[in-house]
Structures are given as structure tokens and as C-alpha cells.
N, C-alpha and C positions, 0 to 999 in steps of 0.2 A: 467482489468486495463492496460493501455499502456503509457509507459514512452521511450518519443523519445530524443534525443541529437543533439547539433551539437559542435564540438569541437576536441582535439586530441585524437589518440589510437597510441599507439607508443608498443615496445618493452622493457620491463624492463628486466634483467638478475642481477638476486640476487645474494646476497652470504651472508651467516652468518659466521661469523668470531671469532675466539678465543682472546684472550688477545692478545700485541704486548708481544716479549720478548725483550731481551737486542740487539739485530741485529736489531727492529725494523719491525720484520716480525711477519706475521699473518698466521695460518692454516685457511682455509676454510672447516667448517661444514656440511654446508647445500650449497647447486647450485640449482639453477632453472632459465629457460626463460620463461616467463609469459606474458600474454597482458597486458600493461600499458597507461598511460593518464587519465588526468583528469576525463572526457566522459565519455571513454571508461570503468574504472574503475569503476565511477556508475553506466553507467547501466550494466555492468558486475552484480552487485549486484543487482541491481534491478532486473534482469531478474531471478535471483537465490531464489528470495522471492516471485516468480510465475508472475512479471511482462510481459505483451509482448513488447520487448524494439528492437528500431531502433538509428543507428546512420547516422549523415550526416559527410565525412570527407573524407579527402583523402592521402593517401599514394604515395610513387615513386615506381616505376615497379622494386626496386631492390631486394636482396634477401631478407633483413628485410620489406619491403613492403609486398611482398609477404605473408609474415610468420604472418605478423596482419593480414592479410584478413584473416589467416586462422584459429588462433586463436579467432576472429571477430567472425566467423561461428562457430568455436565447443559450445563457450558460449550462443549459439541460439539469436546471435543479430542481427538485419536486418543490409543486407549490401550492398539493394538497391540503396543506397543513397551513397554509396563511391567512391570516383573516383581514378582507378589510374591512375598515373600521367608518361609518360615513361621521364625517363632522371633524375629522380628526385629522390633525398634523402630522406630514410624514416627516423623517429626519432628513438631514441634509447636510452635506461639508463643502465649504469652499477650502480646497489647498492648494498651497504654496508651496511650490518645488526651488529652493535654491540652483540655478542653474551649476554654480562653480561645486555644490558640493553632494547636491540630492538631498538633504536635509529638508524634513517638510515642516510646513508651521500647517495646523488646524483648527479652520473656525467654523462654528456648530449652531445651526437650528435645534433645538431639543422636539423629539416628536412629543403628543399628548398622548402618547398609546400607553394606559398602564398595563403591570406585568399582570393585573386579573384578567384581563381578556387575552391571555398569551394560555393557553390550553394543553398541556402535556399529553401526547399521543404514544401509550402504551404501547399499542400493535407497533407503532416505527420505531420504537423506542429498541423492544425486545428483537427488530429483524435486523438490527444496525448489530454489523460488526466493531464501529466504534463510534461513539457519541461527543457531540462535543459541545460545551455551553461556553457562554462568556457571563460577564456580569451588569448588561443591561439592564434586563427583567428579571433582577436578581433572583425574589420569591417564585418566578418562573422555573427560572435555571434549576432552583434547587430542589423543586419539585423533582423535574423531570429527571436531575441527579441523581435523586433519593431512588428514582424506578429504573432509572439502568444498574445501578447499585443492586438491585433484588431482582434482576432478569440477567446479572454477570455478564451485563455489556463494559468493558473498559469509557471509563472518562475521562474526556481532555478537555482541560478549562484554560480561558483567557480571560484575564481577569485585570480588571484597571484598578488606579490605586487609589483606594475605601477604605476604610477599619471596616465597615460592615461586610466585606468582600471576606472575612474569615470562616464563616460560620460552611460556605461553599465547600470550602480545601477538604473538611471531613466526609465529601463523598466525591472525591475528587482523585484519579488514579494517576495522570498527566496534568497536575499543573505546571505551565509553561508563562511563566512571567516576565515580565520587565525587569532591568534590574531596582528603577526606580520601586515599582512595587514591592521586588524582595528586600530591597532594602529601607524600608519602611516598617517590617516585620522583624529585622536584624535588632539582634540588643547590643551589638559590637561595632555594627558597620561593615562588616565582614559578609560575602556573598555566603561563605559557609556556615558562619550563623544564622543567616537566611534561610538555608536551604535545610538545616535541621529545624528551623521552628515550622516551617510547613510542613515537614514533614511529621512531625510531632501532633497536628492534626487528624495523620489519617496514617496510622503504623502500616508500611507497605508500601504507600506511594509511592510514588518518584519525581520529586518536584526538579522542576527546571528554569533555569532565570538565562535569557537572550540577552547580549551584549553586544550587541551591535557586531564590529568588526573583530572584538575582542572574541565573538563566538559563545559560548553557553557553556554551561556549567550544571552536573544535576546533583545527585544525590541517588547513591544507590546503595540499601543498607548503610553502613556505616560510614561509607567510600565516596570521597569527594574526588568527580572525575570532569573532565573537558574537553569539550570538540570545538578545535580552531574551527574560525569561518574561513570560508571561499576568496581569495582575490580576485574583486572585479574590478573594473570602469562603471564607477555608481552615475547614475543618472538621475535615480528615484526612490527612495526610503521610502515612500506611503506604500500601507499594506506590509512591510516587510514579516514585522512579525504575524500579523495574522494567515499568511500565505506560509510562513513557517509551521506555523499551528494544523493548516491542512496537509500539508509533505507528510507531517508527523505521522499525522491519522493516517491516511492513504497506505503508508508505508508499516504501520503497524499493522492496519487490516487488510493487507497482503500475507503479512505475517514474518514479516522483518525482524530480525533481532530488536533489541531496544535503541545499543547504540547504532547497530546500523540505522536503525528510523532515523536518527536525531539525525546524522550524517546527508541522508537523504534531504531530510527539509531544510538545512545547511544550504545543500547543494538548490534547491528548489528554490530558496529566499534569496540565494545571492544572484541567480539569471533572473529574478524580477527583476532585482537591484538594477540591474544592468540596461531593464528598458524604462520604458515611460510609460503611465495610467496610471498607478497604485495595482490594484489585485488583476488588472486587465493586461498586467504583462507578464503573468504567472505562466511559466513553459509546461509544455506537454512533456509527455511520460520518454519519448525515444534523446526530445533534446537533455534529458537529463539525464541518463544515461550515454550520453557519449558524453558530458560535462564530465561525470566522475567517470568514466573510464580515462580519458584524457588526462585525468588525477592519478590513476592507477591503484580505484577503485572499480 
């Protein structure tokens, strides 16, 4: 099975964190730098669940550039398709893990990389059993969309919340949102009003809004349906959704049922939950299956 991308890989550096005291300081627990980005972090995951996963995207020739290429390759992700870029900024996050609850806060370097130097690769596009974009490089994204769309590769998008992030959905097969984002789209407030306006984008989809512990929600035909999340011992929210976003693909381009996919990244998002890095505590393919057999799945 192969699950290709085009989208951001950036550089996350965590920290889990104690209580604030009365001075308003915080001890730090845990440290790590990890690969980050939307993308990047699914198929980080995907490729962990026995995927063969490529990225298309590109980086600045500085030291954090550097440092994703080479995190890029230890996660065995294709990184034929990257460019770097000399002169140019690479992205970067510092987060903040709440220790009592996992809850992350996010603060962002913006890379200089525009989405014109981001190059849509037809040949990976058409060998990928499933595709997946985010909305970084957005006129990137939608390019390369528009070519899985006419080579009937299935698309899965992650998409942060834009009014310009619409125009994506109509070559979009899985979008899987935030609820913030879907409800932003909502003319009720209601996730099911959500889930019909995207869908009303691209007749056929199946759009999907994550909820956190609340679980997800999609849209099928007419059919507003739900799959509880996982109970864990959360430790770490960063990446959660974007590690659900690669369970999904993985799970589709195996050739999973639908709901079973969604079940499956369920199950893949909440054993992140449970460790600490963001996309770097994403489980392999045997621990998640005895998760959900264990479930009586």
C-alpha cells in the first residue's frame, strides 16, 4: 500500500510542563525535537502502520531545514520530491504540553517557502493509493488535488481554519477537520450543518470533523453518523489529529471499510495520546491491533 503527500514537514521541539507556581514559572518534564507538519505527521504514521509513504515539499537550506530532511529519512519517508530551497526559512514550533492534561499550546516560525516552488509530481501522484494534502501550500495542494482527482487516486485533506481553505473541499474525497474549522462553515452552529455544507462542495465526499474525546462525526449520503474515541491516559494532544489523518489513509489504502478506517485512526490517535513527542509517539501496525482487539475489535 502507498500513501503519498504534498504539504508541510516542519520541526516541532516539545516540552511537557508542570503546574505554573506563584512567580508564574513552569518546570519542564519532558524535551524533545521531533518532525512536525500536517503531511508530514501523517505519513510519519502511516508509514509506521507498514505504509510505503512519500512526501512532496520543501524546506530552506538552513539548519532547521536541514534537520527535516533528515528526520524526513530516518521515518523511511520518500524525500525525492523535496526541494530545498537555499536562502530560505524553514518552519518551526515550539510546544507546550500541559502536563495535568496534554493539552498543547503552539508557537510558529512561518517558513519563506512559497507554494510556487512546491511542484506537483504526477508519476507519485497516480502510484499512490491514497493522497493526502493539507492547506499550507494551498495553490500547491490544489494543484496536485485537481491530478489525483483525474488519475482516481482517493483524497484526504487537513485543512486549518481559512475562508480561502474552501475552494480545496471540491476535489477533496476525505476531508477530516477540526471541529473548529467545521464549524466555521456551519450556518447553525451545528456539526451537522457542517458536515452538509462541505459536503455540498464535492457531491460524494465524505467529510469528517475530530472531536477530540468527544470522537468524530462524518457524513455519509444523507446519514449523520459517529465514532466514539478511545479512553486513554492522555499525556500529549500534539499531532493528534494529523496522526489520525494518516491511520485513516493507511487504513483505507489497505482497503478497509470506511467506517472501519475511521475506527482504526481512532484507535492510532488515541495510543499517540497516551505517549509523549507529538507524531513521534505514533504506534506501529501490531500495537494497534491488539489495542482494538482488546476492544473487541
Amino acid at each position: 500500500m502507498k500513501v503519498a503527500g504534498l504539504g508541510i514537514a516542519c520541526l516541532d521541539r516539545i516540552a511537557r510542563t508542570g503546574p505554573m507556581d506563584k512567580n508564574n514559572s513552569s518546570s519542564i518534564t519532558e524535551y524533545t525535537e521531533r518532525l512536525g507538519g500536517l503531511t508530514a505527521n501523517a505519513l510519519l504514521a502511516a508509514g509506521r502502520l507498514g505504509a510505503e509513504v512519500s512526501i512532496i515539499t520543501a524546506v530552506g537550506d538552513d539548519e532547521t531545514g536541514l534537520r527535516i530532511l533528515k528526520l524526513l529519512e530516518e521515518e523511511g519517508i520518500g524525500t525525492e520530491r523535496v526541494a530545498v530551497l537555499p536562502g530560505k526559512d524553514s518552519y518551526f514550533s515550539f510546544i507546550t504540553v500541559a502536563g495535568d492534561s496534554g493539552e498543547r499550546f503552539i508557537y510558529c516560525r512561518r517558513d519563506t517557502v512559497g507554494p510556487e516552488e512546491i511542484k506537483a509530481d504526477r508519476t507519485l501522484i497516480g502510484s499512490a493509493d491514497v493522497f493526502l494534502v493539507d492547506s499550507h501550500f494551498i495553490s500547491a495542494s490544489l494543484e496536485a488535488a485537481g491530478m489525483a482527482r483525474e488519475l482516481g487516486v482517493p483524497v484526504v485533506g487537513d485543512f486549518k481554519l481559512n475562508p480561502d481553505n474552501t475552494e480545496i473541499l471540491k476535489y477533496t474525497d476525505y476531508p477530516i477537520v477540526s471541529r473548529d474549522y467545521a464549524l466555521s462553515l456551519s450556518c447553525d452552529g451545528s456539526i451537522e450543518a457542517a458536515l452538509r455544507r462541505m459536503a455540498s462542495f464535492n457531491p460524494g465526499s465524505v467529510p469528517v470533523v475530530t472531536c477530540g474525546s468527544e470522537g468524530c462525526y462524518y457524513m455519509r449520503g444523507n446519514d449523520l453518523e459517529h465514532v466514539p474515541a478511545f479512553g486513554v491516559a492522555v499525556r500529549d494532544t500534539a499531532a493528534a489529529g494529523d496522526v489520525f489523518h494518516g491511520g485513516f489513509a493507511a487504513a483505507l489504502a489497505s482497503g478497509c471499510s470506511l467506517r472501519a478506517s475511521l475506527v482504526f485512526a481512532s484507535a492510532v490517535s488515541a495510543l499517540k495520546c497516551a505517549g509523549f513527542g507529538g507524531s513521534a509517539a505514533s504506534p506501529g501496525l501490531e500495537e494497534v491491533k491488539l489495542f482494538l482487539k482488546k476492544r473487541n475489535y
